[in-house]
C-alpha positions in Angstrom: 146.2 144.4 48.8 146.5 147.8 48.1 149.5 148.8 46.5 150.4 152.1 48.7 150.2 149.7 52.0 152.8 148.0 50.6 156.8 149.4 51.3 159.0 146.8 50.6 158.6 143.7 49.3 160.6 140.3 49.5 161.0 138.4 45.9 162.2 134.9 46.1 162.9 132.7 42.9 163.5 128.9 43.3 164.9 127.1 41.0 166.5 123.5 40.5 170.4 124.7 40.9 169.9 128.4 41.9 167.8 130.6 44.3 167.3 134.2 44.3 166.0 136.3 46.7 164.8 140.3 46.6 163.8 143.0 48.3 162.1 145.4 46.2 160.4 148.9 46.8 157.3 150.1 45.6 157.4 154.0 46.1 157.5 153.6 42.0 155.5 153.0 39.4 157.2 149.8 39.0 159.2 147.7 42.0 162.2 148.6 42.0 165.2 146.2 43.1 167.1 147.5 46.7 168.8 144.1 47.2 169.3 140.7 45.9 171.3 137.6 46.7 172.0 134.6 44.7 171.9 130.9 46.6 172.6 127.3 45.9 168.9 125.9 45.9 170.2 122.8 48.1 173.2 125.0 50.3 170.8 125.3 53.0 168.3 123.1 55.3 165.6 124.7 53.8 164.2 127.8 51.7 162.9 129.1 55.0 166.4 128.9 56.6 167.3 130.6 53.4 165.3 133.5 53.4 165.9 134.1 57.3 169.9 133.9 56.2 169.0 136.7 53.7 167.3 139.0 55.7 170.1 138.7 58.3 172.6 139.5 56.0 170.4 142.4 54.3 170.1 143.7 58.1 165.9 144.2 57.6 163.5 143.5 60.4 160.9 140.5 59.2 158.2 143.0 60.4 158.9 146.0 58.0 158.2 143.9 55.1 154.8 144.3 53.6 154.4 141.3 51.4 156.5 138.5 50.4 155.8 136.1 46.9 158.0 133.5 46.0 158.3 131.5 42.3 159.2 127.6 42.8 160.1 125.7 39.7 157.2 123.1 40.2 153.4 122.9 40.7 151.6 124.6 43.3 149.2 122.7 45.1 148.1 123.9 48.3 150.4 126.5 48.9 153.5 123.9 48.8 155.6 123.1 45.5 158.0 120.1 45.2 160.3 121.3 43.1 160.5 119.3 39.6 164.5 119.0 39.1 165.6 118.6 42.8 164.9 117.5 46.0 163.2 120.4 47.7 159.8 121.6 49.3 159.1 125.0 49.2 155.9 125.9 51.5 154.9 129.5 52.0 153.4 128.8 55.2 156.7 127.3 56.6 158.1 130.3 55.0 155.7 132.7 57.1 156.3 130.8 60.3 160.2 130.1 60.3 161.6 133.7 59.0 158.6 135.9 61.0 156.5 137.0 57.7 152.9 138.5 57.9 151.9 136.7 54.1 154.1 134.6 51.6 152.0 133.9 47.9 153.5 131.1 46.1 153.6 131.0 42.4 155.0 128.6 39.7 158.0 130.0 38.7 156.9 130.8 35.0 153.6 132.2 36.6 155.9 134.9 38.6 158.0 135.4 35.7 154.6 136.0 33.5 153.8 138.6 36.1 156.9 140.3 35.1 156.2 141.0 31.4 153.5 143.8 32.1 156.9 145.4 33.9 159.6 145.2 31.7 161.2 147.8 29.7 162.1 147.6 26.1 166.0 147.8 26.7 165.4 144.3 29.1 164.1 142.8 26.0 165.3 141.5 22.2 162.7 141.5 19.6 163.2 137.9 17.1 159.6 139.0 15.5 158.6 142.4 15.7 154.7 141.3 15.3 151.4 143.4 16.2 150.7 142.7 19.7 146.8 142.6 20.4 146.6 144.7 23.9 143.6 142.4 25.0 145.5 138.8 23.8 147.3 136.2 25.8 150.4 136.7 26.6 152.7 133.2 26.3 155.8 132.8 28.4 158.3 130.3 27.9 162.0 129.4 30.1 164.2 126.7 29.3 167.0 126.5 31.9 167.4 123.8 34.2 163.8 122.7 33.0 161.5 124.1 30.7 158.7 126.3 32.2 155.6 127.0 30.5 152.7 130.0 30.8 150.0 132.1 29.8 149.0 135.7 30.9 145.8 136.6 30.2 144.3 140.1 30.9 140.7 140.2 32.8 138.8 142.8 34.0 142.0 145.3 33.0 144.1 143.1 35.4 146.5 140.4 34.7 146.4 137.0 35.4 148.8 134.5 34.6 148.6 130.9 35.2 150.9 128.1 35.3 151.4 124.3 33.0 153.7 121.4 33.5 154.1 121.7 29.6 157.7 121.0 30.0 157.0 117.4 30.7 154.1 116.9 28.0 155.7 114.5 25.0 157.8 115.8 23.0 157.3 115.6 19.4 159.6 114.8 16.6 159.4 116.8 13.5 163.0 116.4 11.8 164.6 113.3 10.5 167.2 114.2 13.3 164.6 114.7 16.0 163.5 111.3 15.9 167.2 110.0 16.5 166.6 112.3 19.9 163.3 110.8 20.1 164.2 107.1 20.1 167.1 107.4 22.0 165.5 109.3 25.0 162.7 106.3 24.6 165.3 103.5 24.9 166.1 105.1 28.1 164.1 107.1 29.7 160.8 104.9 28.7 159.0 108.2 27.1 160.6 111.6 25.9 159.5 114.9 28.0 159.7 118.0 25.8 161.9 119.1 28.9 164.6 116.3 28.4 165.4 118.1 24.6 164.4 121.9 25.6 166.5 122.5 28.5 170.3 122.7 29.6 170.4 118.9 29.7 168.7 118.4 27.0 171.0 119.6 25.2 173.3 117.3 26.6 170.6 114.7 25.5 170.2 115.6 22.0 174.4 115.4 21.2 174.1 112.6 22.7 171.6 110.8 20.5 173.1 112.3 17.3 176.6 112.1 18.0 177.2 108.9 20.0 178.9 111.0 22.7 181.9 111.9 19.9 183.0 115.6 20.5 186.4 117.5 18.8 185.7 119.9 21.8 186.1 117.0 23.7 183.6 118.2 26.6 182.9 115.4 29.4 178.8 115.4 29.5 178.7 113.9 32.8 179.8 117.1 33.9 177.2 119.6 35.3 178.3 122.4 33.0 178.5 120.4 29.5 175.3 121.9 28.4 177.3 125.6 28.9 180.0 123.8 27.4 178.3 122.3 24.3 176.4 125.7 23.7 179.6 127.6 23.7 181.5 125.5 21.7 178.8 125.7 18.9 179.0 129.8 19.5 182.4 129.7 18.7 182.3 127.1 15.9 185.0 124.8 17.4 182.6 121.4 17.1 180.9 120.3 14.4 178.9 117.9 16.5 178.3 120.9 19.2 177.0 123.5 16.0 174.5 120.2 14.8 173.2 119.9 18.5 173.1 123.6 19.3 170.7 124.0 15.6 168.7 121.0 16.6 167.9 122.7 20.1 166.8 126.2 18.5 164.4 123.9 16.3 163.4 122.5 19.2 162.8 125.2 21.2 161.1 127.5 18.8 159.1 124.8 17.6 157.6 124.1 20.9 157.3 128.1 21.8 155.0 128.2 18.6 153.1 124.4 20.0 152.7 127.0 23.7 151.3 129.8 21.0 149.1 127.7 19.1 147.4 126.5 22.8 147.3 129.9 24.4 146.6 132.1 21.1 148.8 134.3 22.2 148.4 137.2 20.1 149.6 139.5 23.0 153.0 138.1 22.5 155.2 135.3 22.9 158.4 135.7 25.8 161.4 133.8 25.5 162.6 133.7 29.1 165.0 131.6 31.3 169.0 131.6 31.5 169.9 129.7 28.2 168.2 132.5 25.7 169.9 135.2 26.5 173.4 133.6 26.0 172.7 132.0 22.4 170.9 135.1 20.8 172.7 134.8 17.9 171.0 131.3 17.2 168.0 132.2 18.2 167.8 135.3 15.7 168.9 133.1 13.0 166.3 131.5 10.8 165.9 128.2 12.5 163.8 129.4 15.5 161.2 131.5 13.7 161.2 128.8 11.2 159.8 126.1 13.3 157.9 128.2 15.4 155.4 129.8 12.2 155.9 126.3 10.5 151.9 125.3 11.6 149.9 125.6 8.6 147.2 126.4 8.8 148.1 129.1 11.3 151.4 129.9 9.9 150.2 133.6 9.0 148.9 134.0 12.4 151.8 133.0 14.0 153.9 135.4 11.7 152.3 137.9 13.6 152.7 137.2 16.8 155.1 139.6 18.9 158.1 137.1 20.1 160.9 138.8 22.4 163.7 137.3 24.8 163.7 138.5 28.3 167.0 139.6 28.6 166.8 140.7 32.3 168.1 138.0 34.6 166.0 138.7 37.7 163.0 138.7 35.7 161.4 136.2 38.1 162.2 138.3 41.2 160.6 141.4 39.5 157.6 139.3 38.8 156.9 138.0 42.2 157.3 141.2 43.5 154.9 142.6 40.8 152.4 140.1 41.9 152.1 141.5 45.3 150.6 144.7 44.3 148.3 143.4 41.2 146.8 140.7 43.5 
């Protein structure tokens, strides 16, 4: 589609607990954000009935809207995505039909929020390793949130192209005396250990768990849905000894697996911490520990030393990327 056809633009990004929806307009060299709503994935029938809410509440006419993409934090198969944490089907025809809209692209969410990285501006992102990005290398992306999302940008013909994994439920693999603790534990239960179930909000949760035996001075209840927050803030603050050990074994974890994603892509374009947990525990991420594990891969540690790895610290990241897709497609 050619980008000056192209007006405004509606963003949507699904993920397990929250929604976000955007209208965006392109008279710019880069979409720029009008409008955006925040929405319980599960507070409505449906995402159509969602998106027809939004517009009604935005006030704007299904017919003056040029192009529509939506992220869904699942695989796309056939224009439909079952969402991998909850109970939802997001299907971009349905979408077309129920809210009036000429075209709806669905992406993975990490595939939209890949698109996004070609967009961003230095002051939306936090440099762990300065690097030396190769112009013409893949590009990894990385988001652990509800889940852990997983992909690659690569640039081809001058344009790029980013496509999707299920990496976040690949095996996870022990490398610490600690990890395996994790590791068994999740196996006793679980029957196998997903990467996901230690590198997300709940696996944190998971991992204090396995170390701790549920004992906590910050005395958080983990059947709560905001214990992750709470374990991650109570490490921040250094009121838990238990929380801090959990909170270090996560960063391992998570920057170990970043440089697993970078080792499979060869992403010497870069490497892009995104998601909601990053940007609230920079200060552990900057420390040693993450960098650590993600360059400890001889033979490749040099090479991974100098990859570019940043944090997306802008929070509609994914909406900016779906919108971006519509006018690079």
């Amino acid at each position: 589609m050619n980008r000056l056809s192209i007006k405004i633009v509606l963003a949507g990004d699904v993920g397990g607990t929250t929604t976000r929806l955007g209208l965006f307009d392109f008279s710019g060299t880069r979409p720029q954000r009008v409008a955006a709503r925040a929405y319980g994935t599960r507070d409505f029938a449906g995402i159509p009935e969602m998106t027809m809410a939004f517009l009604r509440e935005e006030r704007v006419d299904p017919r003056s809207i040029g192009a529509a993409c939506f992220g869904a934090a699942g695989p796309v198969l056939d224009g439909v995505a079952q969402l991998t944490n909850a109970p939802v089907t997001v299907d971009a025809s349905a979408i077309e039909k129920t809210a009036g809209l000429s075209r709806v692209s669905l992406l993975n969410d990490l595939e939209a929020l890949a698109y996004a990285v070609p967009a961003l501006n230095d002051d939306e992102l936090h440099i762990l390793q300065e690097g030396h990005a190769n112009p013409a290398g893949a590009i990894a992306v990385i988001a652990a949130g509800t889940g852990l999302g997983e992909a690659v940008l690569y640039r081809i013909d001058g344009r790029p192209v980013a496509k999707a994994s299920e990496g976040g439920r690949a095996d996870f693999a022990a490398r610490t005396d600690r990890d395996i603790l994790v590791l068994k534990d999740l196996t006793r239960r679980h029957g196998r250990a997903a990467v996901e179930e230690v590198v997300s909000g709940i696996g944190l949760v998971n991992i204090h768990r396995a170390i701790h035996a549920g004992g906590c001075d910050a005395r958080i209840d983990f059947d709560n849905p905001d214990a992750p927050a709470a374990v991650s803030a109570s490490a921040m603050a250094g009121r838990c000894g238990a929380c801090v050990e959990a909170l270090d074994v996560f960063v391992e974890a998570y920057g170990a697996e970043a440089g697993n994603l970078a080792l499979r892509t060869v992403a010497t374009g870069g490497v892009y911490i995104g998601g909601g947990i990053a940007p609230k525990i920079l200060p552990a991420l900057a420390n040693a520990r993450f960098l650590s594990a993600f360059r400890s891969k001889p033979p490749f540690t040099s090479m991974l030393a100098a990859m570019p790895v940043k944090v997306i610290l802008n929070a509609d990241a994914g909406l900016l990327g779906a919108a971006n897709f519509c006018s690079i497609r």
